[in-house]
C-alpha positions as CSV (number, residue, x, y, z in Angstrom):
1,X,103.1,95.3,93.9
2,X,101.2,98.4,94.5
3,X,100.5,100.8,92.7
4,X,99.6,104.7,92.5
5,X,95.8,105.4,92.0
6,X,96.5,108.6,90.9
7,X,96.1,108.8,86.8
8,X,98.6,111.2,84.8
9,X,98.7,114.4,85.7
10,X,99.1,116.3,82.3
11,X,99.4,120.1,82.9
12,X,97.9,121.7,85.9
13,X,97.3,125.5,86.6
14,X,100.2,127.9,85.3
15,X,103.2,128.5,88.2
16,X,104.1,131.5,89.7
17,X,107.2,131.0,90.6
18,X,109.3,128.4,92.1
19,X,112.6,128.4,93.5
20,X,115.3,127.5,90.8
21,X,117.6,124.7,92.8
22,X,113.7,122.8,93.7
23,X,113.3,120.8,90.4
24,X,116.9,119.2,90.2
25,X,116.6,118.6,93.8
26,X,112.9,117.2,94.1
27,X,114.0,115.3,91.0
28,X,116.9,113.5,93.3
29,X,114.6,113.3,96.4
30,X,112.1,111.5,94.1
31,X,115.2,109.1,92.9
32,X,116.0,108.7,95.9
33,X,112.4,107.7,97.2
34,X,112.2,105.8,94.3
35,X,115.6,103.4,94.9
36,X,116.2,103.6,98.3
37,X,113.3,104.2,100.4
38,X,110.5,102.2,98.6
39,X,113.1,99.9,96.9
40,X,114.1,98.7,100.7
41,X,110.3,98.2,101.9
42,X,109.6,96.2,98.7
43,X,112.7,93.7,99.0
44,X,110.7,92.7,102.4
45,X,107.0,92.0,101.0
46,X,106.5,94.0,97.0
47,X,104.6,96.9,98.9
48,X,106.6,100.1,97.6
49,X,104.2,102.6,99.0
50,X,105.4,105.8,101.6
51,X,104.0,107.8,104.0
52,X,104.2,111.3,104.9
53,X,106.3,112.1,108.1
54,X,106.6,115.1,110.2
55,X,109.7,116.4,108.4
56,X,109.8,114.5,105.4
57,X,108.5,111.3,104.2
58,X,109.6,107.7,105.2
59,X,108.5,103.5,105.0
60,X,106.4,101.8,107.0
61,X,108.2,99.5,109.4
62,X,109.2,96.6,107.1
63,X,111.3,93.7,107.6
64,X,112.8,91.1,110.3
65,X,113.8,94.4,113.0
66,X,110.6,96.7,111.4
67,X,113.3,98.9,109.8
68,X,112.5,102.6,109.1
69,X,114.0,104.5,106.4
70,X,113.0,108.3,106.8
71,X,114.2,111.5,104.5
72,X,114.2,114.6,106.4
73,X,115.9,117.6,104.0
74,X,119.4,116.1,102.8
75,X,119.3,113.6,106.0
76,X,118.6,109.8,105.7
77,X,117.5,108.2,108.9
78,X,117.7,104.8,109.1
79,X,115.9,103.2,112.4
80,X,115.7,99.7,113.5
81,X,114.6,97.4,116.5
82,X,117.1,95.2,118.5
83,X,117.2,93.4,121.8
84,X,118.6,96.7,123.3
85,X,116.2,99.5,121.8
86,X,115.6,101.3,118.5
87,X,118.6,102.6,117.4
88,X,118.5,105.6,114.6
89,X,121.3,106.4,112.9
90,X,121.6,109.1,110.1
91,X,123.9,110.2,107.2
92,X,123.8,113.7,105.6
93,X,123.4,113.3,101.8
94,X,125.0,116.3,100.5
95,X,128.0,115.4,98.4
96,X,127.0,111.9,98.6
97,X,126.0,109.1,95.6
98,X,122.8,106.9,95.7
99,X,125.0,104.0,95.9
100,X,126.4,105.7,99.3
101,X,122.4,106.1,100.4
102,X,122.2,102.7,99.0
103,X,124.7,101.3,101.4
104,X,123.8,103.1,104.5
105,X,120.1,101.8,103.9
106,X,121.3,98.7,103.7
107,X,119.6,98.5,100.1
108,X,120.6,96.2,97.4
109,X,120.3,98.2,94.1
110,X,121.0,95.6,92.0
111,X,117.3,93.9,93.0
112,X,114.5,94.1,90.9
113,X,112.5,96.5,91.4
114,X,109.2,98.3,89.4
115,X,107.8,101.2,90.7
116,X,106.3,102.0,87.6
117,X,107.0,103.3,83.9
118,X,106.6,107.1,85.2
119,X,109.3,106.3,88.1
120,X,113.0,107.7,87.9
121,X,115.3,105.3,86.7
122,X,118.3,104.2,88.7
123,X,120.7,106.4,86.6
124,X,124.1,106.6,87.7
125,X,124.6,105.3,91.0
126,X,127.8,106.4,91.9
127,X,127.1,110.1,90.3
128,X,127.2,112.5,93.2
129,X,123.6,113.6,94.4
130,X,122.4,117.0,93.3
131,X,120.9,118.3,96.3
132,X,120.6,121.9,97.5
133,X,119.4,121.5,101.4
134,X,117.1,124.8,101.4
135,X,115.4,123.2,98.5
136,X,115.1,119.7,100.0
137,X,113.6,120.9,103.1
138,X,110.5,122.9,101.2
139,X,110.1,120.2,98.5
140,X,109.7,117.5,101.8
141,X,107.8,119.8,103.7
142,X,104.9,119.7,101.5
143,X,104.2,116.4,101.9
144,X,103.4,117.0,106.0
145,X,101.3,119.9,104.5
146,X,99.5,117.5,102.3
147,X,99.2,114.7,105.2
148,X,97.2,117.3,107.6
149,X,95.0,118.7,104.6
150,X,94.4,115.6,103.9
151,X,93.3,114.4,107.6
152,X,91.2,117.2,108.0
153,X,89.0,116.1,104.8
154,X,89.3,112.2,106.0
155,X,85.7,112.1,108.0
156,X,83.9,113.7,104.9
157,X,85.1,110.7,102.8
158,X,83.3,107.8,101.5
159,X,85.3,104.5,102.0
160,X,88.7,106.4,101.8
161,X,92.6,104.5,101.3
162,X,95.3,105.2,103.1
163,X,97.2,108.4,102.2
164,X,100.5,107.4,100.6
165,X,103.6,108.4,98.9
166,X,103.5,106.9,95.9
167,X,107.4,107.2,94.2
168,X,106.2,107.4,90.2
169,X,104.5,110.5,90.5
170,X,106.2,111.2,94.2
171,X,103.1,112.9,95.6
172,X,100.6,112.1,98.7
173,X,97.4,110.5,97.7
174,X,94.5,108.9,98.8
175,X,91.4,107.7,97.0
176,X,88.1,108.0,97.8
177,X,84.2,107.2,96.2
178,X,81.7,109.9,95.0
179,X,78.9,110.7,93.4
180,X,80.4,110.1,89.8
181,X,82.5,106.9,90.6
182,X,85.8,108.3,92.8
183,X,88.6,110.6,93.1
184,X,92.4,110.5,94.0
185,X,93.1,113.4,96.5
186,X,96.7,114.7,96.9
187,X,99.4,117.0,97.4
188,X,102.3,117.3,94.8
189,X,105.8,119.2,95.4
190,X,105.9,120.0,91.9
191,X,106.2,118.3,88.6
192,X,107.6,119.3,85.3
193,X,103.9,120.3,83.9
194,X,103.5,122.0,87.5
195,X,107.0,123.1,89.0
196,X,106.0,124.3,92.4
197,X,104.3,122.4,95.2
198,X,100.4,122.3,94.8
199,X,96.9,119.8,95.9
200,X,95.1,118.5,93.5
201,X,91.5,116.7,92.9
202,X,91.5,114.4,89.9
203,X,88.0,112.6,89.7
204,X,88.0,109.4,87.7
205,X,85.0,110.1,85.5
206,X,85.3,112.2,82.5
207,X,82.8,114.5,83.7
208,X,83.2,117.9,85.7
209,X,80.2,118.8,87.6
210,X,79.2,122.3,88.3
211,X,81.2,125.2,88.2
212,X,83.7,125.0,85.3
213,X,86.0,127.4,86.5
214,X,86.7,125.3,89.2
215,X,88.4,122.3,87.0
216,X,91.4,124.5,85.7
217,X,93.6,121.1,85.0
218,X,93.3,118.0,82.6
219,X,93.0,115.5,85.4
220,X,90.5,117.7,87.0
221,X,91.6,120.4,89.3
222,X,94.7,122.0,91.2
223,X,95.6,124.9,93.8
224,X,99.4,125.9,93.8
225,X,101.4,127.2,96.8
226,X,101.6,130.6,95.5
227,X,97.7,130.9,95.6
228,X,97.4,129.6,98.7
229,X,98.6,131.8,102.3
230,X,102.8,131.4,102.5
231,X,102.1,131.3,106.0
232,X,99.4,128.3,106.2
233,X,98.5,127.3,103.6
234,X,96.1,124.0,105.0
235,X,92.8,126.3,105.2
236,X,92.7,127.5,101.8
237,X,93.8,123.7,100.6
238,X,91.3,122.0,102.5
239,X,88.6,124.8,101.4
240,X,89.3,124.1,97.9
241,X,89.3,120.0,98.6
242,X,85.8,120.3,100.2
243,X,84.7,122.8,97.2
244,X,85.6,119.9,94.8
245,X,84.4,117.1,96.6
246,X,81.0,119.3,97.2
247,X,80.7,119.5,93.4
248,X,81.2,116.0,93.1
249,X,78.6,115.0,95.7
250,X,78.0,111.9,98.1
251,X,78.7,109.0,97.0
């Protein structure tokens, strides 16, 4: 199977504020990510990884009818091909269990399944989800955010991955080669060390070139949403990501 090439966060910059109903919420999104989205593509092939989507995040086309299993806020979209078309069919999540998600996915949660020993764990499946749908729609959100800062970087970088959602950590990343060996480039909705959404820079090597004010984190360096603009926030992201990669140089 796959996995993240993004190393442990640890604590990032302080918050400022986040909205109270986003951590239970992006903690369900991620479990949800975790046992229903990637869970279905790697039944079809190991691969577990996501991708960002317009509204949300979602799989890859995977299986015998390249099925498509998107979250959009509290919907899950489940699209498939047949003889007659691509149909999409959805379910609203609010009130519902992971089990129902499960089911609608057409997901077998009693597979096995490792996404990694940071990943939620299946936990009740039959618990009702804990969802608030203001909440779900700014935690998902921030993953299209990430997904154009991190296209606008893409032609700077040397031999870059794929940008993907990678359910352990449940953040957009992509790795790339510098001067000092290589860095995972992302964009997190939050974490318990970092509640609200923020990009990040965390260069493999030990070391932290040039300005020291600029790595304010353990794994190297972070902007939150609060200290970026609340009404676009990509230009001052992708500033800061071509700041960090400057200090890191060419590879």
């Amino acid at each position: 199977m796959t996995t993240s090439p993004r190393p442990a966060p640890g604590r990032g910059p302080a918050s400022h504020g986040t909205d109270a109903a986003d951590g239970p919420t992006r903690r369900e999104l991620q479990r949800l990510a975790t046992h229903v989205l990637a869970r279905g593509r790697a039944d079809h092939g190991g691969r577990f990884g996501l991708r960002a989507t317009p509204s949300g995040i979602g799989t890859p086309p995977f299986g015998p009818v390249d099925t498509v299993l998107r979250l959009s806020g509290t919907v899950l979209i489940r699209e498939h091909q047949t003889g007659d078309g691509a149909p999409a069919e959805t379910i609203d999540l609010t009130g519902r269990t992971l089990a129902g998600a499960a089911e609608f996915a057409g997901v077998d949660l009693a597979s096995t399944f490792d996404a990694g020993h940071d990943a939620p764990l299946l936990g009740d499946p039959d618990a009702p989800l804990v969802l608030d749908p203001d909440a779900a729609v700014a935690v998902l959100s921030w993953f299209a955010i990430g997904a154009r800062v991190l296209d606008a970087v893409l032609p700077q970088l040397s031999v870059p991955t794929a940008a993907q959602v990678w359910p352990e950590h449940f953040d957009l990343g992509l790795a790339a080669a510098t001067g000092s060996g290589g860095v995972t480039i992302g964009a997190s909705p939050g974490d318990d060390a970092v509640p609200e959404p923020y990009v990040y820079l965390a260069p493999w090597e030990a070391g932290r070139p040039g300005d020291p004010r600029f790595w304010n984190a353990p794994f190297g360096a972070a902007v939150t949403r609060s200290e970026l603009d609340a009404v676009d926030p990509v230009p001052g992201a992708v500033a800061f990501v071509r700041r960090g990669l400057e200090l890191l140089g060419p590879a």
